[in-house]
RODO-2510 file (C-alpha; in nm, 4 decimals, decimal comma):
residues 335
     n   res          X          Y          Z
     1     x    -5,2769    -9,7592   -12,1314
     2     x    -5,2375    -9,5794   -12,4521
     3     x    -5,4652    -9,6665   -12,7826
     4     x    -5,3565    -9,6783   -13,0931
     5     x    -5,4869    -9,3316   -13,2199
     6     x    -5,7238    -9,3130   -13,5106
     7     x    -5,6546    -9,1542   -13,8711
     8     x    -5,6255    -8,7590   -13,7798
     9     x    -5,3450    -8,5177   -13,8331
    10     x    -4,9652    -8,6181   -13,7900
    11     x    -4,7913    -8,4612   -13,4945
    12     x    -4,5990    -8,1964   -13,5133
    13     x    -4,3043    -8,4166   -13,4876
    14     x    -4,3848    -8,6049   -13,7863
    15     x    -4,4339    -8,3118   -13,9755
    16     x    -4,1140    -8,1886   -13,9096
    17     x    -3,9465    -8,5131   -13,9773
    18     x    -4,0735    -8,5027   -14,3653
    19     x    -3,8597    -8,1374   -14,3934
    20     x    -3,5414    -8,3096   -14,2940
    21     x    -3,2163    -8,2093   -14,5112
    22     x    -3,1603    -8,4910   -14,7708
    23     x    -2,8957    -8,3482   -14,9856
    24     x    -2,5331    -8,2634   -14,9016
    25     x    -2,5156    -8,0075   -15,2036
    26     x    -2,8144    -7,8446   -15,0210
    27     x    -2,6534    -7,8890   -14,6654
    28     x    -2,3118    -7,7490   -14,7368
    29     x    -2,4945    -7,4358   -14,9465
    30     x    -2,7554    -7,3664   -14,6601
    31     x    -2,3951    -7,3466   -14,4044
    32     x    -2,2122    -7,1041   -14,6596
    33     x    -1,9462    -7,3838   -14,7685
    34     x    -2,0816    -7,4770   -15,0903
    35     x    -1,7254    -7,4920   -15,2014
    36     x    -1,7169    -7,7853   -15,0418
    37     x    -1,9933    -7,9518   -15,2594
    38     x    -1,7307    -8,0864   -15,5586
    39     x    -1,5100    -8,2802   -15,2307
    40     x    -1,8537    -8,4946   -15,1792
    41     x    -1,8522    -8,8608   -15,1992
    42     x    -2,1024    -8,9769   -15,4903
    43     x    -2,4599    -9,1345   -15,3576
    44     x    -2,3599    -9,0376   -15,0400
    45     x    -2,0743    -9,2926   -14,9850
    46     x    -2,4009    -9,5685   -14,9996
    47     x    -2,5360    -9,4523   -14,6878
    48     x    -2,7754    -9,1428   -14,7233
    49     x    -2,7550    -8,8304   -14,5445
    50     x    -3,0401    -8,6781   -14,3590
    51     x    -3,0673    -8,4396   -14,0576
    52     x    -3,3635    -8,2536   -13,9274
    53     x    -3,3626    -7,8537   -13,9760
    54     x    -3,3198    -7,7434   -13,6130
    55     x    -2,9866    -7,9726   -13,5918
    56     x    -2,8491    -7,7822   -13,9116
    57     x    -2,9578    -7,4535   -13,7078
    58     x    -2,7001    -7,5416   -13,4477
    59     x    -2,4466    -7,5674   -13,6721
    60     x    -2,1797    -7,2815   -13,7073
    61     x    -2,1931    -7,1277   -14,1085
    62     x    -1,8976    -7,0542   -14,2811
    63     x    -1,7233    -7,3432   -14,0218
    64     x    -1,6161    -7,6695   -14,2454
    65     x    -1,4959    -7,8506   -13,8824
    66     x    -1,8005    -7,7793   -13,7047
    67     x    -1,8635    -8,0895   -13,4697
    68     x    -2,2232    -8,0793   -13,5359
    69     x    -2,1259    -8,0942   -13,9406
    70     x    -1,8744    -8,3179   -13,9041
    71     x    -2,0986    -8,6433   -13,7829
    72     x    -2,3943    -8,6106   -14,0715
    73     x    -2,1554    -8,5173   -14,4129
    74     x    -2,0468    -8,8073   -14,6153
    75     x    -1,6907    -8,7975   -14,7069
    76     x    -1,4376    -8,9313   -14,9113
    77     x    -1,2843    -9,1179   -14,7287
    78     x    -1,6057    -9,3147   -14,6221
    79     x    -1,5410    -9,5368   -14,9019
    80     x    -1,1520    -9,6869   -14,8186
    81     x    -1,1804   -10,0078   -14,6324
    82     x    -0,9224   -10,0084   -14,3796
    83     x    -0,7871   -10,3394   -14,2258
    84     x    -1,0215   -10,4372   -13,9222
    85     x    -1,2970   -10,2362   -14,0545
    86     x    -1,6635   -10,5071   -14,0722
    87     x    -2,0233   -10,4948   -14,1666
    88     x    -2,1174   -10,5887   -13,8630
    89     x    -1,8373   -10,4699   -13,6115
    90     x    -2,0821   -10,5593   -13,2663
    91     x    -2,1799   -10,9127   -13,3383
    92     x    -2,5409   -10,8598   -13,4103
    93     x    -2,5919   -11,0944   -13,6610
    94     x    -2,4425   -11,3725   -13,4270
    95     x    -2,6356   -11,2814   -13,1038
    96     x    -2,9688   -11,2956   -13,3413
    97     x    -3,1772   -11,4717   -13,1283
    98     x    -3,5515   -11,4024   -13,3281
    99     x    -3,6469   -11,1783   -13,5912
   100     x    -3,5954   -10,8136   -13,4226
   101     x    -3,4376   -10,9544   -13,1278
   102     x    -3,0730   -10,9218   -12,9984
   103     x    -2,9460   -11,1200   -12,7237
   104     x    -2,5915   -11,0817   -12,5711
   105     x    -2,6098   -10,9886   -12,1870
   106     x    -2,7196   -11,1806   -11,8980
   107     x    -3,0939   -11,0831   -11,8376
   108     x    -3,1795   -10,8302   -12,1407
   109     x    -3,2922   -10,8780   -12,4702
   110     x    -3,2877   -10,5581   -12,7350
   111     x    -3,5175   -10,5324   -12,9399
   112     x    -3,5056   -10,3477   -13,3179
   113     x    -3,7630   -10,1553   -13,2618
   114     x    -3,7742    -9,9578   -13,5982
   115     x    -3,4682    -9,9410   -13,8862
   116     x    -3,5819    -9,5762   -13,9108
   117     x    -3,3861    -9,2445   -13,7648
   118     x    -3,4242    -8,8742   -13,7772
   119     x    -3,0629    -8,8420   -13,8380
   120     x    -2,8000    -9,0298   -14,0264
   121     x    -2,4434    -9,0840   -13,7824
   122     x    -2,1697    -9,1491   -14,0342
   123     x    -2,0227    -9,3385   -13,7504
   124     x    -2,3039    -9,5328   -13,7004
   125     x    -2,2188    -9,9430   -13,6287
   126     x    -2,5313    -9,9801   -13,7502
   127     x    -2,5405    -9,8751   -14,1048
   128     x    -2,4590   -10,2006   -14,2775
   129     x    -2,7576   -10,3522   -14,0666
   130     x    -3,0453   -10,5541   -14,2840
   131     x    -3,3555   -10,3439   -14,1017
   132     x    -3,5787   -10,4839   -14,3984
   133     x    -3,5896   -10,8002   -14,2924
   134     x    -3,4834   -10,7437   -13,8550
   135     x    -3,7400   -10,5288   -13,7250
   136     x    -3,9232   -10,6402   -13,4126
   137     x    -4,2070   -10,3751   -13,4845
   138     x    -4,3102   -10,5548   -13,8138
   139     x    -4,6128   -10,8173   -13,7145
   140     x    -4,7321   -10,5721   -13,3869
   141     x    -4,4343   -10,7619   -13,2140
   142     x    -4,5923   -11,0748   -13,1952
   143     x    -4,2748   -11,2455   -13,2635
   144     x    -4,0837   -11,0560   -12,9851
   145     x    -4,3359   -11,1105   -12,7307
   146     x    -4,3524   -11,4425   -12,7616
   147     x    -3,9402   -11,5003   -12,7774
   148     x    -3,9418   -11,3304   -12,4725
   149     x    -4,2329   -11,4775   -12,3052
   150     x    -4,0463   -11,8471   -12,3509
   151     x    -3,7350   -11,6635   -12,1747
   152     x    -3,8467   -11,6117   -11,8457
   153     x    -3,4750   -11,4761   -11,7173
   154     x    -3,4905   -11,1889   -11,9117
   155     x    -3,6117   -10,9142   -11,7221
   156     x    -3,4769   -10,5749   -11,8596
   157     x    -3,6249   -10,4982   -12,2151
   158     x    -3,4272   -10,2207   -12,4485
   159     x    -3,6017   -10,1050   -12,7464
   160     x    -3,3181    -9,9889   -12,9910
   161     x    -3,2719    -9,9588   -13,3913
   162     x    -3,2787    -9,7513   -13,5475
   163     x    -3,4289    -9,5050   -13,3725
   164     x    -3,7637    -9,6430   -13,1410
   165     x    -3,8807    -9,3230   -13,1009
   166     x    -3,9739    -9,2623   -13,4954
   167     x    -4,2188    -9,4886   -13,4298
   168     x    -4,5575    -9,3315   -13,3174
   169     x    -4,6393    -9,3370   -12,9540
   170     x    -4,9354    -9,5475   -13,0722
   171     x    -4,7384    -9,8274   -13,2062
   172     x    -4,4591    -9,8028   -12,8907
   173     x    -4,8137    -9,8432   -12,6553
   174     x    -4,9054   -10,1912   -12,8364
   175     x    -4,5354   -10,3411   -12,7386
   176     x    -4,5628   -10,2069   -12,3644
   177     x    -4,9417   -10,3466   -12,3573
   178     x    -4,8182   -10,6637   -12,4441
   179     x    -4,5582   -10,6484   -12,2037
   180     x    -4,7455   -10,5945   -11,9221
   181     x    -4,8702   -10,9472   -11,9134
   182     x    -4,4799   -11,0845   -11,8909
   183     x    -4,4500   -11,1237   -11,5029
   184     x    -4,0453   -11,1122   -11,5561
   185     x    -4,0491   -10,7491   -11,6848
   186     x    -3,8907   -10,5611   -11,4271
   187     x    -3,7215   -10,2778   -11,6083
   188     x    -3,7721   -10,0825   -11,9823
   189     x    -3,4723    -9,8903   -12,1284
   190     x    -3,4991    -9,6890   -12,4515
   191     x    -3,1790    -9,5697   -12,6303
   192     x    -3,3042    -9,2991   -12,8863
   193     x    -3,1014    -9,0007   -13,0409
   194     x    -3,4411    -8,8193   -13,1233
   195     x    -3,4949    -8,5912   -12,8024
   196     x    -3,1379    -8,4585   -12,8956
   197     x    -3,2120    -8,4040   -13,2774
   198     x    -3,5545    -8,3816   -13,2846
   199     x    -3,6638    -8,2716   -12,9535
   200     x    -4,0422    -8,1960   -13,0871
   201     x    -4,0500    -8,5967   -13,0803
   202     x    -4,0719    -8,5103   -12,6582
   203     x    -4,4564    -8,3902   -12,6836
   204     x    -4,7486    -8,4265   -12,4883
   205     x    -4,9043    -8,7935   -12,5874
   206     x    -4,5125    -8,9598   -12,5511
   207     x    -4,4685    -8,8179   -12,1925
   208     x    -4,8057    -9,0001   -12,1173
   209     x    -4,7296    -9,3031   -12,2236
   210     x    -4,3803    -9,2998   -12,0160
   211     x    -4,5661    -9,1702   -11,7598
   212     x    -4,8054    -9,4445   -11,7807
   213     x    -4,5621    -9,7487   -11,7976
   214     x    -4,5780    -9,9377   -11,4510
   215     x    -4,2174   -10,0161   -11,4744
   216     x    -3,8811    -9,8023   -11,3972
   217     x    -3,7507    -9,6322   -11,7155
   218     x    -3,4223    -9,5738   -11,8171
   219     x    -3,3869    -9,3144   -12,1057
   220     x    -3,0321    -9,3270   -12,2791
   221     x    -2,9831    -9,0548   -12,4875
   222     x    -2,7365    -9,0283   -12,7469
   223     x    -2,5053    -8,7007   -12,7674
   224     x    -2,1559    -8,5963   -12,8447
   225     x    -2,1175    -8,2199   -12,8668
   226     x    -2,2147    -7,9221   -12,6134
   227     x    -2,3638    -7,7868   -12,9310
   228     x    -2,5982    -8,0504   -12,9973
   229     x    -2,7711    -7,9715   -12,6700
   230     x    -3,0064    -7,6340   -12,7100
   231     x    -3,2494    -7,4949   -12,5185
   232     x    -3,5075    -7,7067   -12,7001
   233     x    -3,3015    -7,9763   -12,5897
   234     x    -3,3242    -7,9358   -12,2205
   235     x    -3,6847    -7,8260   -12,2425
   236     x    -3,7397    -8,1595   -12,3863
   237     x    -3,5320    -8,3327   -12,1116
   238     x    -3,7205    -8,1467   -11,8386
   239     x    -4,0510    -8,3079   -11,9977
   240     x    -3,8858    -8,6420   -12,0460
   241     x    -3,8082    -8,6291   -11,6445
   242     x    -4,1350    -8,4689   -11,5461
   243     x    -4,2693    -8,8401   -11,6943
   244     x    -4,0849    -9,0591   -11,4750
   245     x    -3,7391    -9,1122   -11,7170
   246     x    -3,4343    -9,1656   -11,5860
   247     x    -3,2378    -8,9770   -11,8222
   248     x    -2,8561    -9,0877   -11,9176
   249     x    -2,6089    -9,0122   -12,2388
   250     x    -2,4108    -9,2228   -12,4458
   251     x    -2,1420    -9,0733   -12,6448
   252     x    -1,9132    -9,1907   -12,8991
   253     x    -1,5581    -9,0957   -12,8788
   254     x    -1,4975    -8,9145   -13,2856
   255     x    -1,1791    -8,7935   -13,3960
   256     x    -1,2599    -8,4341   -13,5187
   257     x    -1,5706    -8,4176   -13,3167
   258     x    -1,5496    -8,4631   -12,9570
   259     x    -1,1638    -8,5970   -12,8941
   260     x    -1,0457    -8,3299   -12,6307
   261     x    -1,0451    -8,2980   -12,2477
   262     x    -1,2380    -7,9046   -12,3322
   263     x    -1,5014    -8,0796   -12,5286
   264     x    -1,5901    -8,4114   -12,3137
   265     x    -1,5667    -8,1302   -12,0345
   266     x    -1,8621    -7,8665   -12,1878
   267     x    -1,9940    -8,2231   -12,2869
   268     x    -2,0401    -8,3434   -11,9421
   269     x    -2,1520    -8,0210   -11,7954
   270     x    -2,4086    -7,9392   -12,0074
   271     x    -2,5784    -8,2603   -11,9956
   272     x    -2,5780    -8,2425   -11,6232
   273     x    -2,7339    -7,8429   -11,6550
   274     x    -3,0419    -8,0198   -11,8577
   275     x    -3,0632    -8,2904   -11,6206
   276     x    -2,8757    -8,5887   -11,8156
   277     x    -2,6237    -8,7914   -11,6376
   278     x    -2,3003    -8,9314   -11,8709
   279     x    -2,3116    -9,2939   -11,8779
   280     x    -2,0875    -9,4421   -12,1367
   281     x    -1,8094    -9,3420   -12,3460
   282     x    -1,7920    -9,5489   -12,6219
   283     x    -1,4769    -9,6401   -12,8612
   284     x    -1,6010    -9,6557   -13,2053
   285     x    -1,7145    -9,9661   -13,3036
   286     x    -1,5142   -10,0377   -13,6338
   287     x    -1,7391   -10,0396   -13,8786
   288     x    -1,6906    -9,9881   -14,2236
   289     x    -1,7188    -9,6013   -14,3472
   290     x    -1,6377    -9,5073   -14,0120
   291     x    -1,2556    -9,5636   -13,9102
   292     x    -1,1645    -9,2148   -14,0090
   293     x    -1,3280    -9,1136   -13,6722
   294     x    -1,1245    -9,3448   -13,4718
   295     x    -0,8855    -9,2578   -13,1362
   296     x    -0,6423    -9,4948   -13,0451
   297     x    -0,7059    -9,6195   -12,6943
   298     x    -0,3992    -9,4605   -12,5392
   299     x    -0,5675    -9,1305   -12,6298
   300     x    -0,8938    -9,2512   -12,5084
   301     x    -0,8041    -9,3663   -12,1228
   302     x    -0,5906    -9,0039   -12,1411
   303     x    -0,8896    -8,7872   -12,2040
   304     x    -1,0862    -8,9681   -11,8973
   305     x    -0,8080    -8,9644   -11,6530
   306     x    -0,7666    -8,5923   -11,7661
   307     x    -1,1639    -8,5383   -11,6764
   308     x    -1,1317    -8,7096   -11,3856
   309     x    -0,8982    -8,4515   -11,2756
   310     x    -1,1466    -8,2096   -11,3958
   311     x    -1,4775    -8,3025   -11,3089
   312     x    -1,6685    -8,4892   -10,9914
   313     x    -1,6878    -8,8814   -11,0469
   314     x    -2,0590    -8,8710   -11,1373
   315     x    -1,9832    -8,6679   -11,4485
   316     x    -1,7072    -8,8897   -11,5927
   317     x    -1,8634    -9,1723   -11,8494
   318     x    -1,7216    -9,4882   -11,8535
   319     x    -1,4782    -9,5287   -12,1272
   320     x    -1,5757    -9,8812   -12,3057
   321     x    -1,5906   -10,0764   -12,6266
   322     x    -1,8183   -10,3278   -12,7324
   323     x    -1,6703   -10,6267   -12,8406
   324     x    -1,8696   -10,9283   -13,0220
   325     x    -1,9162   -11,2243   -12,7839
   326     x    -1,8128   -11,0371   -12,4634
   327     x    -2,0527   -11,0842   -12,1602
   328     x    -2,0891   -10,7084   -12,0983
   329     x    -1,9017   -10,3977   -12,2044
   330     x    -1,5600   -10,4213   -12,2037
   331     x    -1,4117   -10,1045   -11,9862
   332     x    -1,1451    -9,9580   -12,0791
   333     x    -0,9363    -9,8305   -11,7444
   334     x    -0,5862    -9,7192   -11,6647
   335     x    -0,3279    -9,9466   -11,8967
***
């Protein structure tokens, strides 16, 4: 087991979080498109940018469609509200089942581990969420534990947010501690965009703890781009393996971003290079600020059967979409 760790100096990881880019004046000016700056939404569209230094480094300069670019800059049209777009497009609010803890599938609870991320998605279905007031982190989890302790049939455990990860490794060891005394616990899974974005996050006292955890651990990282995934990247991933991680990717499907057969393909073979499988697909969730990134699902189920032509079965995701009440993902085959 991992301690809480005294009052010292911040990881590296910490440090560099504090430098991340803030300002989309700055942003577009550090990329060589400052000519952009007077086309920016004001405040951000009401959901504030930030992304870490070494994601801006992957960006192309002088590029105004770069994919990388394209999912952190607020624009425009962030702030029309088209028909069907919600708040809370995935049903959180209604599958509340304590404070910080989701239930909607048979046998797993998520838990919200921290309202906190190293980068700001403007697709994100979670940026209407109320973190100040749904975070299973605040109270050392006590609240969690005990919710799940009363539910004996829950046996897979997903820490989500937010971003998990931004929380210290000292403060992820308390909630696995504590977990360790719930018989049912048979399997931890950890959905965190951090390794991709911030891949200093990977370091030496996180691979302990995941190396320590006495149950199977299923890592589902979150990219969408070829781009996003640097040599940092995969030396992360090769430390996130080397700790016993079972390492998958979620993607969202973005208009813009990621919508062709050559990008899902580059997609799906670099993750495998750096050891990631492709897991899920995901439609956008419609939430609102968002909709301008949205593929109709004809064009959707056309890009998979085109990469199914393309690549071997183990490197296609599964196209899906959440939908509120559903009992799992909803996949999204053949019409």
């Amino acid at each position: 087991m991992i301690a809480a760790s005294a009052a010292g100096p911040q990881p590296r990881w910490q440090v560099l979080w504090r430098t991340a880019v803030t300002d989309a004046g700055a942003l577009l000016r550090e990329l060589g498109l400052a000519h952009l700056a007077a086309s920016l939404p004001e405040q951000d569209a009401g959901f504030p940018l930030r992304v870490p230094p070494g994601f801006v480094a992957r960006m192309r300069r002088g590029d105004p469609r770069d994919p990388l670019l394209l999912q952190v800059l607020p624009q425009l049209v962030e702030g029309d509200v088209p028909p069907g777009a919600l708040l809370d497009p995935v049903g959180d609010a209604a599958a509340r089942a304590a404070p910080g803890v989701i239930h909607k599938y048979h046998g797993r609870a998520l838990l919200i581990a921290s309202g906190a991320c190293a980068v700001h998605c403007r697709y994100c279905f979670r940026r209407h969420f109320p973190y100040e007031r749904e975070t299973a982190a605040a109270g050392r989890w006590q609240v969690a534990v005990d919710w799940l302790r009363a539910h004996p049939d829950i046996d897979e455990v997903i820490l989500s947010g937010g971003d998990p990860l931004s929380l210290s490794t000292g403060r992820l060891a308390e909630l696995t501690d504590a977990l360790r005394g719930l018989p049912q616990v048979r399997r931890l899974r950890i959905h965190s965009r951090l390794p991709v974005v911030l891949p200093e996050r990977v370091d030496e006292s996180l691979c302990r703890w995941l190396a320590d955890l006495p149950w199977p651990v299923a890592l589902v990282l979150h990219a969408n781009h070829a781009n996003e995934l640097d040599d940092t990247v995969g030396a992360a991933c090769t430390r996130l393996k080397a700790a016993n991680a079972h390492l998958l990717n979620q993607s969202v499907l973005l208009r813009g971003v990621n919508a062709t057969v050559e990008a899902l393909t580059a997609l799906s073979t670099r993750l495998f290079s750096v050891g990631v499988l492709p897991y899920y697909l995901h439609q956008l969730d419609p939430v609102q600020g968002a909709m301008h990134f949205a593929v109709d699902d004809a064009h959707a189920r056309a890009l998979v059967e085109a990469l199914r032509q393309r690549l071997p079965g183990y490197l296609v995701p599964r196209l899906v979409r959440e939908e509120p009440g559903a009992p799992s993902k909803t996949a999204l085959g053949p019409p």
